[in-house]
N, C-alpha and C positions, 0 to 999 in steps of 0.2 A: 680297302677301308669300308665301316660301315658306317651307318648314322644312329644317335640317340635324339627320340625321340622326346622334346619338351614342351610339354603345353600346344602341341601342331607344329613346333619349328624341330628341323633336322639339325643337328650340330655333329661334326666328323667326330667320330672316335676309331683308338685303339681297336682294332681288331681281337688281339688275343691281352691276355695281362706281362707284363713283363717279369722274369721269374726272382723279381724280388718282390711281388706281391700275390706270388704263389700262395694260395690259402692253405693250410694245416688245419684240419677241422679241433685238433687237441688247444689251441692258440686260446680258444672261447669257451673256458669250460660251464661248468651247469650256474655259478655263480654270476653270472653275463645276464642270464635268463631274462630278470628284471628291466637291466636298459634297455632289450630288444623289444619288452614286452612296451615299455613307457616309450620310446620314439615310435613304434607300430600304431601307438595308439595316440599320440598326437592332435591329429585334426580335432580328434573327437575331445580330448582334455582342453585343448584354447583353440577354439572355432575362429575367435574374429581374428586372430592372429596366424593360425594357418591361413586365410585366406591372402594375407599381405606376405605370406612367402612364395606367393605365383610369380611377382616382380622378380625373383632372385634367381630365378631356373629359366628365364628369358636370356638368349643368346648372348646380348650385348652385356648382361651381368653372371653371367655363367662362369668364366674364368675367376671373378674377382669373388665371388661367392665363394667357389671352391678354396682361393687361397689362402680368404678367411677362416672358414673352417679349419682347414690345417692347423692353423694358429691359433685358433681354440681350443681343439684338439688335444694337440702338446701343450698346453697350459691349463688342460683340467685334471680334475681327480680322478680321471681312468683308471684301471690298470696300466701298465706299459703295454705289458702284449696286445688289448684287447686296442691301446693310441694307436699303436705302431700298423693293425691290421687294418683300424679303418682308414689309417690316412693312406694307405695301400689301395683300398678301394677308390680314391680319391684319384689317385695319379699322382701325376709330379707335384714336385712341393709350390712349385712357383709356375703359373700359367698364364702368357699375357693373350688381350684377346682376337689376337691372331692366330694363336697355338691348335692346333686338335685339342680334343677335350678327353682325357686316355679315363675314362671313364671305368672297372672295372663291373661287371652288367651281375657277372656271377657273384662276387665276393661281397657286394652292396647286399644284393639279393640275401644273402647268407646270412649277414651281422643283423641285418633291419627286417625281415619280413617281407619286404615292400618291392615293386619294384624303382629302376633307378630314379626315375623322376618323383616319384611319393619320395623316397627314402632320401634323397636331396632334400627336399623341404620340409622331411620331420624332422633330417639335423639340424638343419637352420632354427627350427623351432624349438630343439633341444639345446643347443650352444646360443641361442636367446640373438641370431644377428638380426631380426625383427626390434624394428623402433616399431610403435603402435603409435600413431597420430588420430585424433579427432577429425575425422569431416563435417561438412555441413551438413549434410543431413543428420546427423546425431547432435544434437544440442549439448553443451559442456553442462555439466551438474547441475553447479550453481545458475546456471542461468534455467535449469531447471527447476530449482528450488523455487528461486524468483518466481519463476511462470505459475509454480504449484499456489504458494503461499500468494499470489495474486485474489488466491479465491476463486480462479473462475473453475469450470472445468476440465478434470487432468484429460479427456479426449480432444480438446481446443488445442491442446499442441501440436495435434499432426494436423493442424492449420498452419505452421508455425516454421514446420520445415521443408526443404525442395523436396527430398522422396519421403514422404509417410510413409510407414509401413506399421501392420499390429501383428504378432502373432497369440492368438489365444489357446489357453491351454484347457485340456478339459472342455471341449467346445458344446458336447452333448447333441440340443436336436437343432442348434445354429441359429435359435430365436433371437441371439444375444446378435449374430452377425446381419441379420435381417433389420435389428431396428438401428443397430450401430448406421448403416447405410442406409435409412431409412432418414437419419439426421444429419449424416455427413458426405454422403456420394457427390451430390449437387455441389454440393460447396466445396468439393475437390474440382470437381468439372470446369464449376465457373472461374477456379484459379487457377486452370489448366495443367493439375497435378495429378498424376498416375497414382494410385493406391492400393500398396501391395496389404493383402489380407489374410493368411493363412491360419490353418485352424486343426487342432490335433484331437483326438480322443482313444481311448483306449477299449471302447468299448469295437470287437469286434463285427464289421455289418454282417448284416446277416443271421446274427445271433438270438436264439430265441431268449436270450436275458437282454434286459438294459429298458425293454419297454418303449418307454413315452421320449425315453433319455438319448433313442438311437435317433443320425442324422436323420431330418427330414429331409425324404427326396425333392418335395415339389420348390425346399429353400435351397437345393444343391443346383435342380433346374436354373432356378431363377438367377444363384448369386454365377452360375457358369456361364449364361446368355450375354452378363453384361461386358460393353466391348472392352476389348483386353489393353485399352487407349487408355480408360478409366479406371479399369478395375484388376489387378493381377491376383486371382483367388485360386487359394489352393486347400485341398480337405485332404485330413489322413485320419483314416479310420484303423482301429487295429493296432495302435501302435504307443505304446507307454511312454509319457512327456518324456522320462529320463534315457530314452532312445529315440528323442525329436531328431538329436542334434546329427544322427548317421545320415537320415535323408539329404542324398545330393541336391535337393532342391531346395532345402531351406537358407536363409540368410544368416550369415554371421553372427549378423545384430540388426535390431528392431528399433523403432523409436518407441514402442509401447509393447510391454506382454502383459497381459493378462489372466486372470482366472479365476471364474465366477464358481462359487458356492466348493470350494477345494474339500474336497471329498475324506468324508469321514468314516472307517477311523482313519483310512490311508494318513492323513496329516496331524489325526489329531494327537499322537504318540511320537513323541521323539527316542529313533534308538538307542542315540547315544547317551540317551539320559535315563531310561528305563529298561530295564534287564529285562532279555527275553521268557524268562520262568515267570515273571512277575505282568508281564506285558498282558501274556497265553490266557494267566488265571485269570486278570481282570476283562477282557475279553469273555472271557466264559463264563462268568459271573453275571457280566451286563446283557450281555449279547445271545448265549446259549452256547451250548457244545455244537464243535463246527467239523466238518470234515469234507474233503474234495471225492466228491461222487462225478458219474457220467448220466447223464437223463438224452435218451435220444441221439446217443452217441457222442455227446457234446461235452467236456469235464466241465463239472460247474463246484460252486460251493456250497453244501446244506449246513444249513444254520438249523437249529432246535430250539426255538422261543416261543416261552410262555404256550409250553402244549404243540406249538404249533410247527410245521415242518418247511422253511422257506429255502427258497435254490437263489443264487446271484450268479452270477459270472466269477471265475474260479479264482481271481484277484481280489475279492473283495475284500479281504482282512488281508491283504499283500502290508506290510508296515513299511512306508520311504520318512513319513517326520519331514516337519516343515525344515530343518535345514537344507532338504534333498531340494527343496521349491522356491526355497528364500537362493538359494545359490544359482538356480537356473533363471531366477528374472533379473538378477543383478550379475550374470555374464553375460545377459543374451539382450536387455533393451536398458534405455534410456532412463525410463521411466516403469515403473510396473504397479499394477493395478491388481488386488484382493477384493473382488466385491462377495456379497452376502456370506459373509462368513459363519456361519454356526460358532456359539459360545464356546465349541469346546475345544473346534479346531483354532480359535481365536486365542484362548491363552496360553496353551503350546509356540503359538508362533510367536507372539507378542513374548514368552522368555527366553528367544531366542535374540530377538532384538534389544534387551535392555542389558546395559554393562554390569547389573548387578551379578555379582553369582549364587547368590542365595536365592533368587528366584529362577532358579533351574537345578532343585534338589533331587539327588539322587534316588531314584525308585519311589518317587510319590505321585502317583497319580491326581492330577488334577483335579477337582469335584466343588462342590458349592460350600462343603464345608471347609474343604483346605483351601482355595482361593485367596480367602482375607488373611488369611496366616501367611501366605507365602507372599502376596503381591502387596500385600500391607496399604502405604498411601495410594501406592498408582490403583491400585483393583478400589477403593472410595475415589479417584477421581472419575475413571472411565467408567464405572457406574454409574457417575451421576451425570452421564452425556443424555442429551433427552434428546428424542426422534429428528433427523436433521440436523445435531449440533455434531460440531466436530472442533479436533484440538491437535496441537502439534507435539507428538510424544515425547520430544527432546523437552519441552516447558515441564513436564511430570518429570521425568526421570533420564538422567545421560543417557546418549544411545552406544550399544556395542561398538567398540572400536575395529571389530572386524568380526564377517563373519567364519565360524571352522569350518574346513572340507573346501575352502574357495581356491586358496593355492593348488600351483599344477606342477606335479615331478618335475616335467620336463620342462620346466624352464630356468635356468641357472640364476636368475634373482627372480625368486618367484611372488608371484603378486597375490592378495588377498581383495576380496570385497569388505566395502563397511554400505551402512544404509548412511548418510549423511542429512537426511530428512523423512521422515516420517509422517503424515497426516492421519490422522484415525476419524471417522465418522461412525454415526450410528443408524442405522435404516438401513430397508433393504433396496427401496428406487427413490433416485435423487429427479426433479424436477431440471431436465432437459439434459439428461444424462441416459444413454443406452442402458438397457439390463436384462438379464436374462430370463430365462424359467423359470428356472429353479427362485430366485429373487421374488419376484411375481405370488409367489407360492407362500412367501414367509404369511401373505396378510390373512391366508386363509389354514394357519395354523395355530391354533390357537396356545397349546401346548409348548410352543417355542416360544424363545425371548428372541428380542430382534434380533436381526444379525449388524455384524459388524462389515467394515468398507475401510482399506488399509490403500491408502498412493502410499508409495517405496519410490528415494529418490538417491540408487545407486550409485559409487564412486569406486573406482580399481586404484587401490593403496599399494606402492612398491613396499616389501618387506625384506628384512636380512642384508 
């Protein structure tokens, strides 16, 4: 006999496969590709929910796991051949848990990508036997609504709960994470609560682009030193949000994501709303003819504006459009936070949020003179928000009833996100509120109009 390893526990198995789960590699043809590709990738599709399938690959639920599956298995829309080979992989049909676990190491391996204990709880993720329950540390919606529309500060919530945790997106030179703790470390302290902080950017160290924008070391020193009793911090430099979620280190779920000054054009163009021919030109119209060169061995982006010759880092016209952003704060926290948002990146996101469809017309570019035409009352209310006011979106206009691209293949009644509150403000630093650089920066711009300040108070809707 040998053992399969799960999670650090041994469980006997099967030595060899029995020859009625002899594998035929013709059994799987190229049409299969799909499900191998959507269970392989799993974790990565529903994070908080891969994590709650580690309970299922533990010894004392292993059998009953397995016979589950089975039963899902033969009762979904498989192929036959492709039902018949994984429950092959599985073992017997029925296993109590006293039994060996005839596990087959190869054949799993084959159909999934994975090995056998990933590939165990990608099926569980793809035949949906994950209940997803609320803990305490993540506050239920509505009770976050309440706490929002309290009016105090949406940072006061991770006063609020046993484990706070924030992760910020686009963290840039960590000014934002230095005054955040600058307000609130102590008063973790004095309520004897750990406070996990993690913080991403894309911009690669090291890099001779990014500037003023790259981490500062002396706030890496600083935020590293403090005890790990207090403070659980973590920086990834290098790494595009929409590939936050592969790092083994990060959380599930947050009670706060953030992300100050969301980077333009990256967000300010929706793909799905704007044709890429039409996207190119207006890009080059505004911005100048661009092309990816190397300066110094390094691929960068040269922009040609107004005469002038400028290099960024080689994403900088990379287009993701806020649904790529809206979808990742409402799987990933409780609550989520837009501050200094630029005008432009502002009403792209804000037509993604409102249930009308007329205000998300196909291939029109945003501008000052299409604004009123398209956002009609709501673009005369939020105009006329004055420095410090703020207002509940749902009061102007219904909010989407769900956002696209939220649902995940792999799950057999698949769930969508909606925002179920909204708060919109205008300014770029709120009085006893953390904020970043880039914010800081709006008052010495004269050229710009304020920026806008969006809390998101996320809800996961079952659909179908």
């Amino acid at each position: 006999m040998t053992y399969l390893q799960i999670d650090g526990y041994a469980c006997l198995v099967s030595p060899k496969p029995s020859p009625s789960s002899a594998f035929d590699a013709q059994i799987i043809p190229r049409t299969n590709a799909q499900f191998r590709r959507q269970v392989k990738d799993g974790k990565h599709a529903d994070p908080v929910t891969w994590a709650l399938t580690r309970k299922l690959v533990h010894p004392s639920q292993l059998p009953s796991t397995l016979n589950r599956l089975t039963e899902r298995i033969r009762h979904s829309t498989l192929p036959d051949a492709l039902q018949n080979t994984l429950i092959a992989s599985l073992g017997k049909s029925h296993v109590t848990p006293h039994q060996q676990v005839p596990v087959n190491h190869a054949l799993l391996k084959e159909l999934t990508g994975l090995p056998s204990t990933k590939a165990i709880r990608s099926l569980c993720l793809y035949f949906s036997l994950v209940q997803t329950v609320p803990t305490s540390s993540f506050p239920a919606p509505e009770d976050v609504e309440a706490f929002i529309r309290s009016g105090q500060s949406p940072y006061d919530l991770l006063l609020q709960v046993d484990q706070p945790s924030l992760l910020d997106l686009g963290a840039g030179d960590l000014s934002f994470e230095e005054d955040f703790l600058d307000l609130y470390l102590s008063r973790f302290q004095n309520g004897g609560k750990a406070f996990t902080l993690h913080a991403q950017d894309r911009l690669q160290p090291g890099s001779q682009f990014g500037g003023q924008y790259h981490a500062n070391q002396e706030r890496l020193d600083r935020l590293a030193h403090v005890a790990p009793e207090h403070l659980q911090f973590r920086f990834w430099g290098g790494i595009d949000m929409m590939e936050f979620s592969k790092q083994p280190q990060c959380l599930p779920q947050y009670t706060m994501v953030t992300c100050h000054a969301p980077a333009t054009p990256t967000f300010a163009y929706e793909p799905t709303r704007i044709s890429r021919p039409i996207l190119h030109a207006h890009l080059t119209k505004m911005k100048g003819r661009y092309r990816k060169v190397r300066v110094n061995g390094e691929e960068a982006l040269e922009v040609k504006h107004q005469g002038k010759c400028l290099t960024f880092p080689p994403w900088k016209f990379a287009i993701q459009g806020p649904l790529s952003l809206l979808n990742l704060v409402a799987r990933r926290g409780a609550v989520g936070v837009l501050a200094a948002v630029d005008d432009e990146v502002f009403w792209e996101i804000l037509a993604q949020l409102v249930d009308d469809p007329n205000m998300r017309p196909a291939d029109v570019v945003f501008s000052p003179e299409t604004l009123p035409d398209v956002f009609s009352h709501v673009h005369q209310a939020l105009s006329s928000l004055k420095i410090g006011e703020r207002c509940h979106l749902s009061d102007v206009i219904p909010l989407r009833r769900n956002i696209p691209g939220g649902t995940t293949p792999l799950e057999r009644k698949p769930v969508t996100h909606r925002f179920r509150f909204v708060e919109i403000r205008r300014g770029d630093v709120f009085p006893g509120m953390p904020a970043s650089f880039t914010a800081r920066q709006f008052a010495h711009m004269s050229e710009e109009v304020p920026p806008w300040h969006l809390v998101l108070v996320p809800e996961r809707v079952p659909t179908g």
